[in-house]
C-alpha positions as CSV (number, residue, x, y, z in Angstrom):
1,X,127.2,103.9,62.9
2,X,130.6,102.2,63.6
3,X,129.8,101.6,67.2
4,X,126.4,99.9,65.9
5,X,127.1,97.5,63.0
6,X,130.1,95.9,65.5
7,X,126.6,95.5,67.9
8,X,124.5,94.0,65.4
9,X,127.2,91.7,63.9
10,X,127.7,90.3,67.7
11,X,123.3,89.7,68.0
12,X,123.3,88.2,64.4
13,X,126.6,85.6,65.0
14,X,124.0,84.8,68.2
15,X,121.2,84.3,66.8
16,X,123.1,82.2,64.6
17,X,124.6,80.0,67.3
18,X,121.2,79.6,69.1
19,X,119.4,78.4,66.0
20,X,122.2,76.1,65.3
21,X,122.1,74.9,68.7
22,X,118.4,74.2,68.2
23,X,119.0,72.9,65.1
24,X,121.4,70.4,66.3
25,X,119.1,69.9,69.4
26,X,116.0,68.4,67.2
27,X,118.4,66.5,65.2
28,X,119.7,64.4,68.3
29,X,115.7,63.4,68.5
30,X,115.0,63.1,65.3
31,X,117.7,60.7,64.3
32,X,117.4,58.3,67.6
33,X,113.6,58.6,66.4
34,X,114.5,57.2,62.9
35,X,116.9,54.6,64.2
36,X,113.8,53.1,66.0
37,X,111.3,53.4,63.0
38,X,108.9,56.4,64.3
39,X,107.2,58.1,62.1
40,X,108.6,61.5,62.3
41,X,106.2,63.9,60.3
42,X,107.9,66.5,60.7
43,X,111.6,68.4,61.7
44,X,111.0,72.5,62.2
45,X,113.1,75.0,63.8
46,X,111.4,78.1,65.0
47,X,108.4,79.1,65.5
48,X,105.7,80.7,64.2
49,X,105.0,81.1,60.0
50,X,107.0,79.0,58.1
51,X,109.2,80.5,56.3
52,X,110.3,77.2,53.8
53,X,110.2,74.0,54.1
54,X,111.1,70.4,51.7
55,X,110.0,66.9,52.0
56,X,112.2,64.4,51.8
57,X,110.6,60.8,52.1
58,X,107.9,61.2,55.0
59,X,109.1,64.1,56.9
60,X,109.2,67.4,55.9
61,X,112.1,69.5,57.3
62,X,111.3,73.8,57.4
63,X,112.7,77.3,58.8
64,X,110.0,79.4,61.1
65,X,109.9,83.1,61.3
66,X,111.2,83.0,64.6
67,X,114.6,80.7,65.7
68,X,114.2,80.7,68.9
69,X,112.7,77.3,69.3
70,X,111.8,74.0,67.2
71,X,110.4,70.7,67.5
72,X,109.9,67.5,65.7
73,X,106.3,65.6,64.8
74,X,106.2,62.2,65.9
75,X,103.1,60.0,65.7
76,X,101.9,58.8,69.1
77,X,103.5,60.4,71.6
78,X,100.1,59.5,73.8
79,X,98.5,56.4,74.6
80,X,95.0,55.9,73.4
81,X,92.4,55.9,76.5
82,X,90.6,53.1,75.4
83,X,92.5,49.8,72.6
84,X,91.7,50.4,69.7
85,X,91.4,54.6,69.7
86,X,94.4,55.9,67.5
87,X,97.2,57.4,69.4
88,X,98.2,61.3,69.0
89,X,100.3,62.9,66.9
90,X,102.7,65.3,68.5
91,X,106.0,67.0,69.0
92,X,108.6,67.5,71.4
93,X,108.6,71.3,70.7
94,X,108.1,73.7,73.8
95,X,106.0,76.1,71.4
96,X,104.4,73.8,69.2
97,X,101.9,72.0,71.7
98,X,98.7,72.7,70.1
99,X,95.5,70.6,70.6
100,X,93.9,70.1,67.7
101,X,90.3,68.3,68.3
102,X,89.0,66.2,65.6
103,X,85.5,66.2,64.6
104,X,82.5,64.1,64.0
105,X,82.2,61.7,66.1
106,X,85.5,62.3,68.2
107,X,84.3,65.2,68.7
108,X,81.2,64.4,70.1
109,X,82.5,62.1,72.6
110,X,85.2,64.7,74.0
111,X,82.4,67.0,74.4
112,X,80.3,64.1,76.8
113,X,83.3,63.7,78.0
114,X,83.2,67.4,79.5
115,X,80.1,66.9,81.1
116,X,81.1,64.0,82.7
117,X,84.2,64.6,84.2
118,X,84.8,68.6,83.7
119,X,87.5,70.3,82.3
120,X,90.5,68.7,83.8
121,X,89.9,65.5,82.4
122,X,88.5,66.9,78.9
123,X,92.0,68.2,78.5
124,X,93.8,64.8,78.8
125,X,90.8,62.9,76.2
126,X,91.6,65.9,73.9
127,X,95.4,65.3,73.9
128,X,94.2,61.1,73.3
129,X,92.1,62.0,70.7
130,X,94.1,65.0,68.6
131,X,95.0,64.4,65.4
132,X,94.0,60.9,65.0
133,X,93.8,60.8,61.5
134,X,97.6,62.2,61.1
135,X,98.5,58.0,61.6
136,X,98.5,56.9,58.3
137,X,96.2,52.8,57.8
138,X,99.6,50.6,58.6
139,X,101.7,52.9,60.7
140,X,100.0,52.2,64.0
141,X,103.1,50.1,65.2
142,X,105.4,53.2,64.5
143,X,103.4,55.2,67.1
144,X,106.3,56.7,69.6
145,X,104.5,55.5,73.0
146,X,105.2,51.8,71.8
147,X,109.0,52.0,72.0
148,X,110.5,50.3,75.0
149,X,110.6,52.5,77.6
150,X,114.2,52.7,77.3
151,X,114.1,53.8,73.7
152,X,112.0,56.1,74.4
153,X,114.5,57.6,77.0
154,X,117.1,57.5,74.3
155,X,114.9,59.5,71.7
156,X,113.9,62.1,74.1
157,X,117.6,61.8,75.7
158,X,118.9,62.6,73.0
159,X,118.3,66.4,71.8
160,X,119.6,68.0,75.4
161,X,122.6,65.4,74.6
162,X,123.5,67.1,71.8
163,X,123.7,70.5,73.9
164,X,125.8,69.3,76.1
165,X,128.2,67.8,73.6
166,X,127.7,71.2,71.9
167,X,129.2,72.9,74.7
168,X,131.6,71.2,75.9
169,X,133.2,71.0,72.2
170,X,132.7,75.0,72.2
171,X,135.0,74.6,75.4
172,X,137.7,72.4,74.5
173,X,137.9,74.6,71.7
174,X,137.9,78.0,73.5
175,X,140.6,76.8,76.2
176,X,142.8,73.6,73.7
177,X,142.6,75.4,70.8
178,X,142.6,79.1,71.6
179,X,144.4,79.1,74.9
180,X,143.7,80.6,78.1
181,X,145.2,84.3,78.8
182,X,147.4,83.7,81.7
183,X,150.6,85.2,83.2
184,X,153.7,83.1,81.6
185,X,156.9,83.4,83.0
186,X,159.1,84.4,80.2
187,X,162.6,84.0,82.3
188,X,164.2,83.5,85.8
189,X,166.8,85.3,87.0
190,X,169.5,83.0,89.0
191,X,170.2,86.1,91.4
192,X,169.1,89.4,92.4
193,X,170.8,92.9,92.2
194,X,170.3,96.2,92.8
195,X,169.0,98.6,90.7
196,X,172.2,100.1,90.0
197,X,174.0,96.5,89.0
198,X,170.9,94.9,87.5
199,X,172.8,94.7,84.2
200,X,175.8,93.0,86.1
201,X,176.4,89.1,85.5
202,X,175.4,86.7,88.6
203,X,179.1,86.0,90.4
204,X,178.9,82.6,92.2
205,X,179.1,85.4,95.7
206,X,175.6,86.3,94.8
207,X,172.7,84.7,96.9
208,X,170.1,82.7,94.4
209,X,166.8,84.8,93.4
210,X,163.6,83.8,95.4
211,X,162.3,82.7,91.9
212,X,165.3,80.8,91.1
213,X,165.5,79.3,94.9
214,X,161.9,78.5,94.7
215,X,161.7,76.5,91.5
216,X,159.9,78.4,89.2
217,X,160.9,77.8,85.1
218,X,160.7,79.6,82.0
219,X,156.9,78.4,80.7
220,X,155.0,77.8,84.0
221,X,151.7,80.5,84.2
222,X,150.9,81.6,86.8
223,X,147.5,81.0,88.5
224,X,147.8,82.3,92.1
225,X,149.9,84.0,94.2
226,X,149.2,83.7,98.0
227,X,145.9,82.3,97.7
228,X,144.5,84.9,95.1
229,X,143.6,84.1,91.4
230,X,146.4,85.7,89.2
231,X,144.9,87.4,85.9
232,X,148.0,89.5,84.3
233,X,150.9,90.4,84.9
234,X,150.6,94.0,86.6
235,X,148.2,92.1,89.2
236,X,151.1,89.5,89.9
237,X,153.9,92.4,90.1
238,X,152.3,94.5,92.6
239,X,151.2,92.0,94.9
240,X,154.9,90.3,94.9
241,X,156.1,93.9,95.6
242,X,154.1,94.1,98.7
243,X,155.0,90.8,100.0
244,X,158.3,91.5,100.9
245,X,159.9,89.2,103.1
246,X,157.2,87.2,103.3
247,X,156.9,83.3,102.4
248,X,153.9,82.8,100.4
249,X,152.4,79.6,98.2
250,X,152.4,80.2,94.4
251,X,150.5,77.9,92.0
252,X,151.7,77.4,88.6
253,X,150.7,75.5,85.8
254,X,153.5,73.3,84.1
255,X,153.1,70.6,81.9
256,X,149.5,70.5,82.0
257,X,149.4,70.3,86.0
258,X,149.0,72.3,89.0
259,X,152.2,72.8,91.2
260,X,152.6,75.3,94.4
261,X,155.8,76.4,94.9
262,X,156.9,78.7,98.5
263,X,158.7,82.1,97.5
264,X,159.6,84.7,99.5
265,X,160.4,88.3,97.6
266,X,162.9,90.1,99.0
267,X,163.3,93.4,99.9
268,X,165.3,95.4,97.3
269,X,165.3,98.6,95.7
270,X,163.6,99.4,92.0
271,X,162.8,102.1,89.7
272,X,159.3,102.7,90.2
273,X,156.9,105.8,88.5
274,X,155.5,107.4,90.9
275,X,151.9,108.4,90.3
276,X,151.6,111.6,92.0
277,X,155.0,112.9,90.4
278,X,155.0,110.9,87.3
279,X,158.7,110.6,88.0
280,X,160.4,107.6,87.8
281,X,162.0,107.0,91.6
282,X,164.1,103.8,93.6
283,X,162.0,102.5,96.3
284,X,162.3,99.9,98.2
285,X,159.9,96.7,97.5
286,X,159.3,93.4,96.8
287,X,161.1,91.4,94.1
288,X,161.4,87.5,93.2
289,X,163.3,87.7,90.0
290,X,161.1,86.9,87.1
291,X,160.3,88.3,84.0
292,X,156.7,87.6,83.0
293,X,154.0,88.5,79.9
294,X,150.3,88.4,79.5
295,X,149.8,85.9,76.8
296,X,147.8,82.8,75.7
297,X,148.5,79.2,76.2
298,X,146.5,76.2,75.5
299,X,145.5,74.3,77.8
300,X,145.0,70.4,78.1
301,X,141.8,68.8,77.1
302,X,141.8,67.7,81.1
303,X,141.5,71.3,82.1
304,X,139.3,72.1,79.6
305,X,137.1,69.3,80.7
306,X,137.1,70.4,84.5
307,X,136.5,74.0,83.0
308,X,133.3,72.6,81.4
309,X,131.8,70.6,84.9
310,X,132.8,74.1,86.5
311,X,130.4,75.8,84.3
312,X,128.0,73.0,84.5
313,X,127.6,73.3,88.2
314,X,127.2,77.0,87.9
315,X,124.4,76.8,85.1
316,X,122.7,73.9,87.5
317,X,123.3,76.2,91.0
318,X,120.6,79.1,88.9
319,X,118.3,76.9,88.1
320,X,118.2,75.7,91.7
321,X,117.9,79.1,93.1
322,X,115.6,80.4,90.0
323,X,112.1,80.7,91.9
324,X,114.5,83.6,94.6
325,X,116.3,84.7,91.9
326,X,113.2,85.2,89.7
327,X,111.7,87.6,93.0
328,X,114.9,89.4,92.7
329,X,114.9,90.2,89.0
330,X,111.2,91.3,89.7
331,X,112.0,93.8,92.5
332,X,114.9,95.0,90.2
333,X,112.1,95.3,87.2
334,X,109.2,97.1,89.1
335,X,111.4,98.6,92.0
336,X,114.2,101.2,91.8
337,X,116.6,98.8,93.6
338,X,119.9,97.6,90.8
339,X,120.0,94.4,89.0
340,X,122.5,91.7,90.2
341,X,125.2,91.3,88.0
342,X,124.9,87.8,88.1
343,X,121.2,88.0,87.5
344,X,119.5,85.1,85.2
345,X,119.2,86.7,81.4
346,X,116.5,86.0,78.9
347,X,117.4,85.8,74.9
348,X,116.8,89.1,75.3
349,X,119.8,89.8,77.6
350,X,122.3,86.9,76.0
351,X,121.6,88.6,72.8
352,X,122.7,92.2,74.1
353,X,125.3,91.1,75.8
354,X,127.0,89.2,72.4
355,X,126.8,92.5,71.1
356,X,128.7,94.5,74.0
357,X,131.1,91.8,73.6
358,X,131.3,92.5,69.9
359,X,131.4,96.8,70.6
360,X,133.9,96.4,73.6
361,X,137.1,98.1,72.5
362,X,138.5,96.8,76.4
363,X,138.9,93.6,74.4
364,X,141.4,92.2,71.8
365,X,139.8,90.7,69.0
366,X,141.2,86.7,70.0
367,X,139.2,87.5,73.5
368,X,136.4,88.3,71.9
369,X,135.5,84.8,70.4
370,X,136.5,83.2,73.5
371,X,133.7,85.2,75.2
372,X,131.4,84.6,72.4
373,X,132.3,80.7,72.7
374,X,131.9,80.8,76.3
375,X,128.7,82.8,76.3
376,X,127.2,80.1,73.6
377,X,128.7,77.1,75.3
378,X,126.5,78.3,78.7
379,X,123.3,79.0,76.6
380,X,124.2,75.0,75.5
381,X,124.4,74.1,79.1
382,X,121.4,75.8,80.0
383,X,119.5,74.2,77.3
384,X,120.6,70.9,78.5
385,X,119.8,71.6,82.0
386,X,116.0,73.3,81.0
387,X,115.2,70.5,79.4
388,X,115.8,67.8,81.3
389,X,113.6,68.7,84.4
390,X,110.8,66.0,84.8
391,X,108.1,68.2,83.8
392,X,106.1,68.4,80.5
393,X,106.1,69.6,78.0
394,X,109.9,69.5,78.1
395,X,112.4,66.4,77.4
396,X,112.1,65.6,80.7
397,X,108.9,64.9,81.6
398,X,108.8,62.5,78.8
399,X,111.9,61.0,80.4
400,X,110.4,60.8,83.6
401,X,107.3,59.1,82.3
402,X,109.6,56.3,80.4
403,X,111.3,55.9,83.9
404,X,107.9,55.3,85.5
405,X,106.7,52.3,83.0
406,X,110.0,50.9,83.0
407,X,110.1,50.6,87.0
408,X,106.4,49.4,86.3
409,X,107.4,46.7,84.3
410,X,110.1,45.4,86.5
411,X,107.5,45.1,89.3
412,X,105.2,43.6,86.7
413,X,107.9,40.8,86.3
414,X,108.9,40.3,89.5
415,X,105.4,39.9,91.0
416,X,104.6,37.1,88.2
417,X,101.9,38.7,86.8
418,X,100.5,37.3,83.4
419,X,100.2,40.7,81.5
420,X,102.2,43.7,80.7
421,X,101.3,46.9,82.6
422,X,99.3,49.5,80.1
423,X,101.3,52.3,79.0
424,X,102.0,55.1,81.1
425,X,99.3,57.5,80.4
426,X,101.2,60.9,80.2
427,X,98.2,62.2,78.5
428,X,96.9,62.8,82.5
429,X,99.1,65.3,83.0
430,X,97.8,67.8,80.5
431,X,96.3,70.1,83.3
432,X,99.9,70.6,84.8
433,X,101.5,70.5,81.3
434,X,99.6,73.8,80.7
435,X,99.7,75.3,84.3
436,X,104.0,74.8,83.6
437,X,103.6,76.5,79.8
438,X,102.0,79.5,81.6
439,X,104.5,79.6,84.6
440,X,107.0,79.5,82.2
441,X,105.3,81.9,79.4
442,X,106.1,84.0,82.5
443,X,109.0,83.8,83.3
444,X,110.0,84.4,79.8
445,X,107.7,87.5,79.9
446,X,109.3,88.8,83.0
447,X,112.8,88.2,82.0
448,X,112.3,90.1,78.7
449,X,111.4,92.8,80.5
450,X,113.7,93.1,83.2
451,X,116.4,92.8,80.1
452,X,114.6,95.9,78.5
453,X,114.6,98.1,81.6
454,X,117.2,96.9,83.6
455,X,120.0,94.9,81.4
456,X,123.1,93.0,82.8
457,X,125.9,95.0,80.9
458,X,128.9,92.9,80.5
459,X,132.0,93.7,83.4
460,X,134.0,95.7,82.7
């Protein structure tokens, strides 16, 4: 029992932080959508039953059962086929994109519509036609496809914006305000001496230390040695004693930048435990003269900063490389083959591994948050990233569109024509709008699986 509530608490604080995330994500729409005067009918996170909900002037705000997703209603997110046919009312919600078909008459027309130009194009009149009556007599200009295309990049912008901000503030704040565990040198001796004078005072007869020689200072962490990353101390001390007599580069952070030093250890003698014996024996190796602890410093908002595009680039290199890394996960799912460690994760996975971070005893309780920051500041970046490709139903393919009759316009203008171009039609792309849910349904599927039979367990 004490092993699972530390679990559980870690899968609960992320649960939290994704519906949070969400949270904040619909917000960054729903207040550019505001600024502009759309209607916004609604503001929901989750999915599924609604739990509760409020109205507060036109929009009514709830909770669903399920917090692992939300939207906001906007009226008119689609042009109308034909002037004069009331626009749709819609969301920008991956799991709320329900057709609703009216009746009576609209209904009537989408079904000739079937017969006359199949199935395809049924689905984009449907989208045209849903939920007509949702636009209240008067509100017709506050219909979202009328906003300048340029607004409409901002309102759609907007929600993976607020990810992004998300995580790079969960950043700063892991590496500016935490600190980064690093190997700090704690003092530099001025000289060498053996192990049998190592309490004896430096004489001006004695040689300067390597460290001393070399320019390192009390403060500066360490952050390689000889072209290797440097994580704690015991790493730094046994490469240095094998380097004896050897000049190698050293990179140390001082002052909030990067400088690389030459040392060369010298050969001397040192108590050492040996680790067949257990006995503590002189041997000769390596030494610089430093004294050095684990121990964490914060670092400047530049580093964090660089820290944050680092991470960036890695969330953007797996979506890149998801269709291969999707095969992989599959053959690791229905095969008897391992999972990659760096294997894409579902919510599934993320979730499990918050709570191994929580369990982990190989962890001090300060390094635990950082990895909890850290592992919500990538879900952050990976929201940003998932919803900006140019496909709908996510951000994206809205943005795209926008970026289409804006380009449209310009050409408009520069070839002198009289009129306006029409709205971009996105309801056309319904058919590929639900071929993309069900490749991404999917996915989803797949992924929760693979993080049910085969998890990625957290190193070490």
């Amino acid at each position: 029992m004490s092993s699972v509530l530390p679990f559980l608490v870690g899968v609960l604080v992320f649960v939290i932080g994704l519906a949070v995330s969400i949270a904040l994500h619909e917000l960054g729409h729903l207040t550019a959508a505001k600024a502009f005067g759309v209607r916004v009918t609604q503001y929901m996170i989750g999915f599924g039953p609604t739990l509760f909900s409020f109205r507060r002037g036109e929009t009514e705000y709830g909770v669903k059962a399920l917090p692992l997703g939300g939207y906001i209603a906007m009226i008119g997110m689609f042009p109308p086929r034909r002037p004069g046919e009331a626009p749709r009312d819609a969301s920008t919600g991956f799991y709320n994109s329900v057709i609703v078909t009216d009746g009576g008459v609209g209904a009537s027309a989408a079904q000739r519509a079937r017969g006359r130009r199949g199935m395809l194009a049924a689905m984009a009149d449907d989208a045209r036609q849903a939920s007509a009556e949702t636009i209240p007599r008067g509100e017709e200009r506050r219909a979202f496809y009328l906003l300048h295309p340029l607004k409409r990049i901002v309102v759609m912008l907007a929600g993976p914006f607020m990810n992004l901000v998300i995580a790079f503030v969960l950043i700063i704040l892991m590496l500016c305000g935490i600190g980064a565990l690093g190997t700090t040198v704690q003092s530099v001796s001025e000289c060498l001496k053996p192990a049998s004078q190592a309490s004896a005072p430096c004489t001006t007869s004695d040689p300067r230390s390597p460290a001393a020689a070399a320019g390192f200072k009390a403060g500066d962490r360490v952050v390689e040695y000889d072209g290797a990353a440097v994580s704690n101390w015991d790493q730094l001390s046994a490469r240095i004693q094998h380097s004896a007599g050897k000049t190698v580069p050293v990179v140390v952070e001082r002052d909030g930048r990067r400088v690389t030093l030459q040392v060369t250890p010298r050969q001397t003698k040192s108590r050492v435990v040996d680790p067949q014996t257990g006995k503590t024996v002189t041997e000769d190796v390596g030494m610089i003269g430093i004294s050095a602890a684990n121990r964490l410093q914060p670092q400047p908002i530049g580093t964090a900063l660089a820290a944050g595009g680092q991470q960036f680039g890695q969330v953007v290199g797996v979506f890149v490389n998801l269709p291969q890394r999707m095969v992989g996960i599959w053959n690791a799912a229905f095969g008897p083959g391992e999972r990659s460690a760096s294997s894409p994760v579902g919510i599934i996975g993320v979730g499990r591994i918050a709570g191994q971070i929580a369990d982990s005893s190989s962890y001090a309780f300060v390094s635990k948050i950082q990895l909890m920051l850290s592992l919500l500041a990538s879900l952050n970046l990976a929201l940003f990233v998932f919803n900006m490709v140019p496909l709908l139903p996510l951000d994206g393919g809205h943005i795209a569109g926008a970026i289409w009759e804006w380009i449209k316009r310009a050409w408009f203008r520069l070839t002198h024509r009289g009129t306006s171009p029409k709205p971009v039609d996105m309801a056309r792309l319904m058919p590929l709008t639900y071929a993309v849910i069900v490749v991404l349904g999917a996915m989803s599927l797949l992924l929760a699986y693979a993080d049910i039979v085969k998890p990625v367990s957290l190193p070490g």
